[in-house]
C-alpha positions as CSV (number, residue, x, y, z in Angstrom):
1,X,-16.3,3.7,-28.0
2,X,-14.3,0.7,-29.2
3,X,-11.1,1.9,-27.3
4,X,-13.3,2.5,-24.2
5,X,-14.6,-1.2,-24.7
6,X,-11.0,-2.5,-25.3
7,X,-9.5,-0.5,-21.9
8,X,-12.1,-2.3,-19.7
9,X,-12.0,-5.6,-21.5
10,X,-8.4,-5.3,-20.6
11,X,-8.9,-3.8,-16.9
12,X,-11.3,-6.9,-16.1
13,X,-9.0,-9.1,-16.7
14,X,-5.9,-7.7,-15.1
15,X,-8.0,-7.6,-12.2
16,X,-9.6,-11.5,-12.4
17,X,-5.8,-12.8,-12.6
18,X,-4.7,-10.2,-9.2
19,X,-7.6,-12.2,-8.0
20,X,-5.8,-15.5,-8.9
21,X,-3.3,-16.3,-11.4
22,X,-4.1,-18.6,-13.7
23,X,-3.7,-20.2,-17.2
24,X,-1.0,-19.0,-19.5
25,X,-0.7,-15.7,-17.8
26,X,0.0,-16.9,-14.1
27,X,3.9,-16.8,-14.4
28,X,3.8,-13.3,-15.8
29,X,0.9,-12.1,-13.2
30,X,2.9,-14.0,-10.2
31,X,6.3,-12.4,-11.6
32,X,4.3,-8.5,-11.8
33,X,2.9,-8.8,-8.8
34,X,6.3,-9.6,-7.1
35,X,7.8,-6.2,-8.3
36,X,5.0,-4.3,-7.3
37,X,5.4,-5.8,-3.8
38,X,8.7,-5.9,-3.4
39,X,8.5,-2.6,-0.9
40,X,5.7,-3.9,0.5
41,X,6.9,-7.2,1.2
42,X,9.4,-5.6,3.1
43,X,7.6,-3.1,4.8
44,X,5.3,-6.2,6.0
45,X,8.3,-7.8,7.7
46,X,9.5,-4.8,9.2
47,X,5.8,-5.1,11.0
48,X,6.6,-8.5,11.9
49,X,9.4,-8.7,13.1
50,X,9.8,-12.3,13.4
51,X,11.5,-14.0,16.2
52,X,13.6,-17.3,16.3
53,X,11.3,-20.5,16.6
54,X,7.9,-18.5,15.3
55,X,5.0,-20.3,13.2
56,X,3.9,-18.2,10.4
57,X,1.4,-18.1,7.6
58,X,1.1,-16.3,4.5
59,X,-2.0,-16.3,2.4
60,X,-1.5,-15.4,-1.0
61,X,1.5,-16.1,-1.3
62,X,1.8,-16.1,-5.2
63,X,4.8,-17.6,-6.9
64,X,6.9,-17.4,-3.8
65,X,9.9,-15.0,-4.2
66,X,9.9,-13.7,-0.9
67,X,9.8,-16.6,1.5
68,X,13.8,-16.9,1.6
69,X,14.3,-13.5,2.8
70,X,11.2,-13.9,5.5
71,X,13.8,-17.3,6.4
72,X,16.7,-14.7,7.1
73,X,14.5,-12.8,9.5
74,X,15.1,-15.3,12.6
75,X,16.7,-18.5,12.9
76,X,14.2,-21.9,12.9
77,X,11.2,-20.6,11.3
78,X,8.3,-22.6,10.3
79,X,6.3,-21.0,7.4
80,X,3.4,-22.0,6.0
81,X,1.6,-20.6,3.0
82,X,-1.7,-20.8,1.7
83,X,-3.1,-19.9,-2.0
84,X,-5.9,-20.6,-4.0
85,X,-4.1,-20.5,-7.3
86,X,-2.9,-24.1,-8.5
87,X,0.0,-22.2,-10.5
88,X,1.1,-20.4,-8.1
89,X,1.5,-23.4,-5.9
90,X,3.5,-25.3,-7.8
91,X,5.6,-22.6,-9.2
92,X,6.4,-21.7,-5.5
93,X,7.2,-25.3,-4.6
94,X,9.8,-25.0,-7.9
95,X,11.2,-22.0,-6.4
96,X,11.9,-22.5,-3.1
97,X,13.3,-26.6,-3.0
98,X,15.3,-26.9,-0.3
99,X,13.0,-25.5,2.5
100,X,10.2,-26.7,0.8
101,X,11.9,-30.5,0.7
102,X,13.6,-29.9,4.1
103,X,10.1,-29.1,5.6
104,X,10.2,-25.8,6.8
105,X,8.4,-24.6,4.2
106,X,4.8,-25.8,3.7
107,X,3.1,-25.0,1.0
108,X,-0.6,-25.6,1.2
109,X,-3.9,-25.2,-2.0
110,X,-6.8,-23.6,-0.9
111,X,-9.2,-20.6,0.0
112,X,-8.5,-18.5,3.5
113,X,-12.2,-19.2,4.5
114,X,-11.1,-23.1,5.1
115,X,-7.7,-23.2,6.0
116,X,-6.3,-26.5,6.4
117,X,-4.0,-26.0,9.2
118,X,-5.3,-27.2,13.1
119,X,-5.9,-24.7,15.8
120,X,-4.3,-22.7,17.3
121,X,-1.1,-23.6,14.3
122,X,0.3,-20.2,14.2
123,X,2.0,-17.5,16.3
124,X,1.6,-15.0,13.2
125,X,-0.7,-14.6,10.4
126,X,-0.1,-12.5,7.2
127,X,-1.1,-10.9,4.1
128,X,-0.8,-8.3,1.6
129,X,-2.6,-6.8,-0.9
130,X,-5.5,-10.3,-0.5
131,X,-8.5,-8.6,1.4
132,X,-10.0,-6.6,-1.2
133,X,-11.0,-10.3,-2.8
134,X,-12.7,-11.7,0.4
135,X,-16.6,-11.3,-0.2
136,X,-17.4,-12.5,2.9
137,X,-14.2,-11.3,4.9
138,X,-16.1,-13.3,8.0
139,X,-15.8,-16.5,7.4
140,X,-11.8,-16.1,6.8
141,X,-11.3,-13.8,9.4
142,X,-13.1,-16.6,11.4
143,X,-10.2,-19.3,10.1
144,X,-7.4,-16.8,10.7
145,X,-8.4,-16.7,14.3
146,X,-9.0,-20.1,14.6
147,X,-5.4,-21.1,13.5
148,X,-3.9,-18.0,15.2
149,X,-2.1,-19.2,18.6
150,X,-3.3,-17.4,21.9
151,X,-2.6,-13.7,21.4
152,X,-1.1,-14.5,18.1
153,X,-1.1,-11.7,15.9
154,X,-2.7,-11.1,12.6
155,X,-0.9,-8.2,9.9
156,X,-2.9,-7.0,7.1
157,X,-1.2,-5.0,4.5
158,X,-3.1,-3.1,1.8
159,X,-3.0,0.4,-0.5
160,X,-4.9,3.2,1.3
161,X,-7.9,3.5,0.1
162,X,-7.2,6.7,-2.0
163,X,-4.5,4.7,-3.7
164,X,-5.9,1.7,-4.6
165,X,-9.0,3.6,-5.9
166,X,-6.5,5.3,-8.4
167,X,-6.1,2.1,-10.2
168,X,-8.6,1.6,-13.5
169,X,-9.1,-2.2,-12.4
170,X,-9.7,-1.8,-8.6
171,X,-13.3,-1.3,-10.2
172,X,-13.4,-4.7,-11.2
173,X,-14.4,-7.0,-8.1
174,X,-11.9,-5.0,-5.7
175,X,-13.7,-4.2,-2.4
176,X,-11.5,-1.2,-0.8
177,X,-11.4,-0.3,2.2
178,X,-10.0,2.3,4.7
179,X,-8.1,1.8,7.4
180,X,-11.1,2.9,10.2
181,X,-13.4,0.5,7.6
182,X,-10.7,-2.5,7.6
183,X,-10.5,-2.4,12.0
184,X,-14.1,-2.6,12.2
185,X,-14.5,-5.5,10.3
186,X,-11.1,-7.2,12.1
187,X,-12.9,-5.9,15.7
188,X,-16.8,-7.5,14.6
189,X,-15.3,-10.7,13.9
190,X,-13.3,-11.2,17.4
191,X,-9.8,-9.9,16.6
192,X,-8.5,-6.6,18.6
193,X,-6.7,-4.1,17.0
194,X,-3.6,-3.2,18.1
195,X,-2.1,-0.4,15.6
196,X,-1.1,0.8,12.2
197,X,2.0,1.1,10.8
198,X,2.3,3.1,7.5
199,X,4.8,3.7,4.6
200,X,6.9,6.2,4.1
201,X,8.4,7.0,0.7
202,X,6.7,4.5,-1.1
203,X,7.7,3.9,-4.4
204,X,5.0,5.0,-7.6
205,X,3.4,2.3,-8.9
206,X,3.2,2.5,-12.9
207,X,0.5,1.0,-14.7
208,X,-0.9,0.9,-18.3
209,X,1.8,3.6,-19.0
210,X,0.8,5.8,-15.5
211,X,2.3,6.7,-12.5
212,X,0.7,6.6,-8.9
213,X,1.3,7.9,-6.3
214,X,0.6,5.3,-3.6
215,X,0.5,4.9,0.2
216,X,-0.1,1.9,2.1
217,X,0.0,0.7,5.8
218,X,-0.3,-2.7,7.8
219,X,-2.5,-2.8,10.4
220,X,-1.7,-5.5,13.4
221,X,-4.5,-7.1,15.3
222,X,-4.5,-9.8,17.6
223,X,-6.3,-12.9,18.8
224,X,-7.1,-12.9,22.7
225,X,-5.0,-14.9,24.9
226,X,-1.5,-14.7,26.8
227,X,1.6,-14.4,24.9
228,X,4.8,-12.6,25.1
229,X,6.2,-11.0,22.0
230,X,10.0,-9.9,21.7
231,X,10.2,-10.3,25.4
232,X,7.6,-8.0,26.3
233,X,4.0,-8.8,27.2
């Protein structure tokens, strides 16, 4: 009973700091969460495919370890970030100083649902493993469009459904969803879905002393409007 009581004590709060990293557990948290996305991360890019001169958000972008190799994608990138995690902020600001001081890298504090970036700001829009903490994934999708260029494009990347549902603290304020359940929701709130892309050989993800098998996929929507993208329309 106690040891029961103890393993979801535990599993709540792993799950609160996925949510946001905070206090004196946010370096730790942002600094798990970067090996656990590490494949993902570049899974996402391979989605992407980023092309010289591009705009590009991340939301959640947690202590920032990625963003130089998202800068050796394509020559003159602008990228933006948003999070809602003070720490995480400025530990990303600590880690990347030369782009962030140069001012290709903007690193902005907030929630997704009220992004503070104008219209029509970005040519792509990403982020991985974030949705399952959006209550009300209308109101963000809403400011993802807004900020999206014309036929920008927006890449969600998240575990399947059967693999995050493995995890003892994806019962703790995680809302899954499958990949037919994720498009309707992008489609209801304006954005058209363009296709999936999903992993191959993903690498187990250990937690608590277990191993998991785990598959995951981005799934590319896009805001209506005219653009070309890697030469083709």
């Amino acid at each position: 009973m106690k040891l029961n009581f103890l393993k979801n004590f535990f599993n709540k709060k792993i799950a609160k700091q996925l949510r946001k990293p905070s206090g004196a557990l946010a370096n730790k948290v942002g600094n798990g969460m970067n090996k656990s996305n590490n494949f993902l991360y570049h899974f996402t890019m391979e989605a992407m495919q980023p092309v010289n001169n591009e705009s590009i958000l991340e939301i959640g972008f947690g202590n920032g370890k990625f963003f130089d190799k998202l800068f050796s994608r394509a020559k003159n990138l602008q990228i933006s970030g948003l999070d809602f995690s003070p720490e995480m902020v400025k530990e990303a600001t600590v880690n990347n100083p030369a782009t962030s001081s140069s001012g290709q890298l903007t690193l902005r504090l907030g929630s997704s649902d009220n992004i503070p970036f104008p219209d029509n700001s970005f040519d792509k829009v990403f982020c991985i493993n974030v949705i399952y903490f959006w209550e009300q994934p209308a109101g963000h999708l809403k400011e993802i469009s807004r900020v999206l260029k014309p036929g920008g494009r927006f890449y969600t990347s998240v575990r399947s459904k059967e693999s995050l549902a493995q995890m003892p603290f994806a019962k703790y304020g995680f809302t899954i969803y499958s990949q037919d359940e994720w498009i309707h929701v992008l489609e209801s709130n304006g954005l058209t879905y363009l296709h999936t892309k999903k992993t191959e050989n993903e690498p187990d993800a250990e937690f608590d002393r277990q191993v998991y098998k785990m598959e995951s996929y981005c799934i590319v929507a896009e805001k209506a409007g005219n653009k070309f993208h890697n030469g083709q329309p």
